[in-house]
PLY file of the C-alpha trace (Angstrom):
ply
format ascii 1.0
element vertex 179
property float x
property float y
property float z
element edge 178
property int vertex1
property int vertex2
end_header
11.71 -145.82 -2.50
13.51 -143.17 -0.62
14.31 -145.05 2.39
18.01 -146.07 2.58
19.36 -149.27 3.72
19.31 -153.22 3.52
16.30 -154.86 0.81
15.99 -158.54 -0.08
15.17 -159.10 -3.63
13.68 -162.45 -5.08
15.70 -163.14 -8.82
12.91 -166.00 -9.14
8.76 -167.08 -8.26
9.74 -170.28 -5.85
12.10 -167.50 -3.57
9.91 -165.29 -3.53
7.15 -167.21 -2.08
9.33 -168.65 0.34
10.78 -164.78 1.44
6.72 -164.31 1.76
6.41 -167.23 4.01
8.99 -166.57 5.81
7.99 -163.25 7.07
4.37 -165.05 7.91
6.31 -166.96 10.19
8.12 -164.19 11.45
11.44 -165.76 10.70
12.62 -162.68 8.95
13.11 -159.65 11.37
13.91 -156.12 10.02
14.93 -153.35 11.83
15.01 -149.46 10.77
16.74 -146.81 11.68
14.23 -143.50 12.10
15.01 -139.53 13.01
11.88 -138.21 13.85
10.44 -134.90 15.13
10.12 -134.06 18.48
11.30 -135.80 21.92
10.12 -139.62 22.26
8.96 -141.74 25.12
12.10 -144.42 25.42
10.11 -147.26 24.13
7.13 -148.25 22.79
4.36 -149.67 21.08
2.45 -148.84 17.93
-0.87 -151.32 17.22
-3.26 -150.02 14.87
-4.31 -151.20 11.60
-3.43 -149.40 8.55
-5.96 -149.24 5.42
-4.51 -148.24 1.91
-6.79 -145.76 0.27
-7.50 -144.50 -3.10
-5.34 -143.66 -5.75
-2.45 -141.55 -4.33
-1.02 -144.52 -2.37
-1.95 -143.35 0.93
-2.10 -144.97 4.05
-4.28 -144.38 7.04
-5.01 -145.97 10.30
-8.79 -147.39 10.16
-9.70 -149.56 12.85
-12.61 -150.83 10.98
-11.26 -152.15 7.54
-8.12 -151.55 8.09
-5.14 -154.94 8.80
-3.52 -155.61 11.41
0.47 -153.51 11.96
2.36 -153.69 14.75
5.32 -151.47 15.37
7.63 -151.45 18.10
10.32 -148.58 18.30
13.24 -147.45 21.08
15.10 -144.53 21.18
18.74 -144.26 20.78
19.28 -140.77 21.26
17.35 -137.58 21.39
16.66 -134.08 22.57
13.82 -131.67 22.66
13.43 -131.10 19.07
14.62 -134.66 17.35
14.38 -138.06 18.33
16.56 -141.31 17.02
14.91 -144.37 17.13
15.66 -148.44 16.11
12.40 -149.53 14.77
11.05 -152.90 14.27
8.36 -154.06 12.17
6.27 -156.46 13.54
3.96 -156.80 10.56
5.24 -155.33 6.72
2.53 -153.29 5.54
3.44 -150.24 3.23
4.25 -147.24 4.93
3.84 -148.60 8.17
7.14 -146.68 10.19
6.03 -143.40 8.40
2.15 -143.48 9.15
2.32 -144.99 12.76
5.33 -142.63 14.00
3.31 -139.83 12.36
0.31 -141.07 14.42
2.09 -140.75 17.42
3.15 -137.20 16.62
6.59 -137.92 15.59
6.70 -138.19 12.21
10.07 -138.95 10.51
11.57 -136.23 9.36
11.70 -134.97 5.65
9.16 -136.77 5.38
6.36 -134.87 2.85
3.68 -137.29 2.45
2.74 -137.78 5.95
5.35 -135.50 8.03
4.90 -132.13 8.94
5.15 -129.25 6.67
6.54 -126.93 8.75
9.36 -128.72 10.49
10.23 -130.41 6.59
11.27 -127.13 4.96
13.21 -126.41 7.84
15.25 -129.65 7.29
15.03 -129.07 3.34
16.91 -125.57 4.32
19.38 -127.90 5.66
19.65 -130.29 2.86
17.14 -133.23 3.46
15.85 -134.00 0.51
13.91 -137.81 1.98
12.47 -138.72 4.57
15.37 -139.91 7.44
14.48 -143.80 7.37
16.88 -146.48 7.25
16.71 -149.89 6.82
19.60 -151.02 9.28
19.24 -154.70 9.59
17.69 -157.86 8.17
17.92 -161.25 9.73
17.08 -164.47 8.93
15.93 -167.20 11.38
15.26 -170.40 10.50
14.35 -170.90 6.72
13.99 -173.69 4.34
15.34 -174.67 1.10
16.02 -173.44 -1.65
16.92 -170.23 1.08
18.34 -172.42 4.20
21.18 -170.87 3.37
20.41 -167.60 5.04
19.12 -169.13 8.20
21.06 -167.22 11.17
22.26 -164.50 9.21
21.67 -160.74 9.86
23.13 -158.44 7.16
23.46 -154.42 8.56
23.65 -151.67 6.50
25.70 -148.68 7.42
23.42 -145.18 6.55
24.43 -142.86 3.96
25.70 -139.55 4.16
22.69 -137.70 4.59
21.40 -139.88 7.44
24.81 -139.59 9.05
25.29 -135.85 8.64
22.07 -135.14 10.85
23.80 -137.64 13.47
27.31 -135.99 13.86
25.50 -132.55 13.66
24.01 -133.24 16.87
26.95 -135.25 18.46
25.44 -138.48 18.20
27.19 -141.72 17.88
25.05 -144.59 15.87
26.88 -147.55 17.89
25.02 -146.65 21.26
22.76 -149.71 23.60
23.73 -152.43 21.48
22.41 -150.59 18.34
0 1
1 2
2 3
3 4
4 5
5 6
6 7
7 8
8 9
9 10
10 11
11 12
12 13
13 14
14 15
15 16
16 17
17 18
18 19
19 20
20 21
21 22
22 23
23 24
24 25
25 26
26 27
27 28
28 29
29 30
30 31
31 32
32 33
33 34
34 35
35 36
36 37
37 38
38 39
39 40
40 41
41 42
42 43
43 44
44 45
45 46
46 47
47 48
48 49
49 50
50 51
51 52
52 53
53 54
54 55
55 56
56 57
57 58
58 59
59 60
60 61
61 62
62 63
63 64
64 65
65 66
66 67
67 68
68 69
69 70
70 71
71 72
72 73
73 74
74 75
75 76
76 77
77 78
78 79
79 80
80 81
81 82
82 83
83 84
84 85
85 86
86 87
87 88
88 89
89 90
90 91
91 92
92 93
93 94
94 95
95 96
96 97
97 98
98 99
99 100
100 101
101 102
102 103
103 104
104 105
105 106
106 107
107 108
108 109
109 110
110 111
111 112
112 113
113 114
114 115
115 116
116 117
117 118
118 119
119 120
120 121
121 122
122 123
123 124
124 125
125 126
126 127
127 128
128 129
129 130
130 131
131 132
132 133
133 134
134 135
135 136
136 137
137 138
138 139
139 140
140 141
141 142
142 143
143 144
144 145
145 146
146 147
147 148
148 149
149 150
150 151
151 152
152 153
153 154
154 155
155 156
156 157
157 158
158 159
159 160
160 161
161 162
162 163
163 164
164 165
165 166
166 167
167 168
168 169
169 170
170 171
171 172
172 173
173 174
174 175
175 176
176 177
177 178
């Protein structure tokens, strides 16, 4: 919900265990697009386990109980204030882009549930109405039937307007390092 982009959708039981095996075996990789707040180290590495809690469907990093979510990210383009990063999702827990860039202190931005206040109604005054994550690729390794089908494809997803908007207000071209 809210986030923009490429999904896969099961129409039946047998496809969607084998989508859920699949990403076991990490033969599903999915990458995200992400503007976040504030300047960004060029790479890196995000390894902490997230715990869902209570009823508000929030997600927090507990060492303890929490499972196991690795993020990597890399940044395409930035300044000072705002960052662009290609994010990959090692592990597909809920929220897991939002709440580990936010751990980092660069949450994404328009983002109200874990971003920062401040900096969001800024960007509302300028028309963000989400938070600025996009699901730009998903690509499929080596799967089995009934889905062997999809093996070595990798479907992209251009973003939408919104997305877009912030880029070319800033003078930033998506197609940059291989991206």
């Amino acid at each position: 919900r809210n986030t923009s982009g490429a999904m896969v959708l099961a129409l039946n039981g047998m496809a969607l265990r084998m989508l859920h095996e699949a990403w076991r075996k990490e033969n599903v990789q999915k990458t995200y697009l992400a503007l976040v707040i504030g300047e960004t180290p060029g790479e890196g590495e995000v390894d902490s386990p997230l715990l869902k809690a209570g009823e508000d469907n929030i997600v927090g990093i507990d060492a303890s109980r929490g499972r196991k979510a690795l993020t990597r990210f890399r940044k395409i383009s930035g300044d000072s204030s705002v960052s662009l990063l290609l994010v990959e999702l090692l592990t597909g827990r809920p929220h897991q882009a939002r709440v580990h860039l936010a751990s980092i202190g660069h949450p994404l931005i328009g983002d109200i549930k874990y971003g920062d206040r401040k900096a969001n109604a800024e960007w509302r005054l300028l028309g963000v109405q989400r938070p600025m994550l996009h699901s730009r690729s998903l690509e499929f390794r080596d799967l089995s039937a009934p889905l062997g089908h999809l093996s070595g494809k990798k479907f992209l997803a251009l973003p939408p307007p919104d997305f877009m908007g912030i880029l070319s207000s800033r003078g930033w071209r998506l197609y940059n390092r291989g991206v």
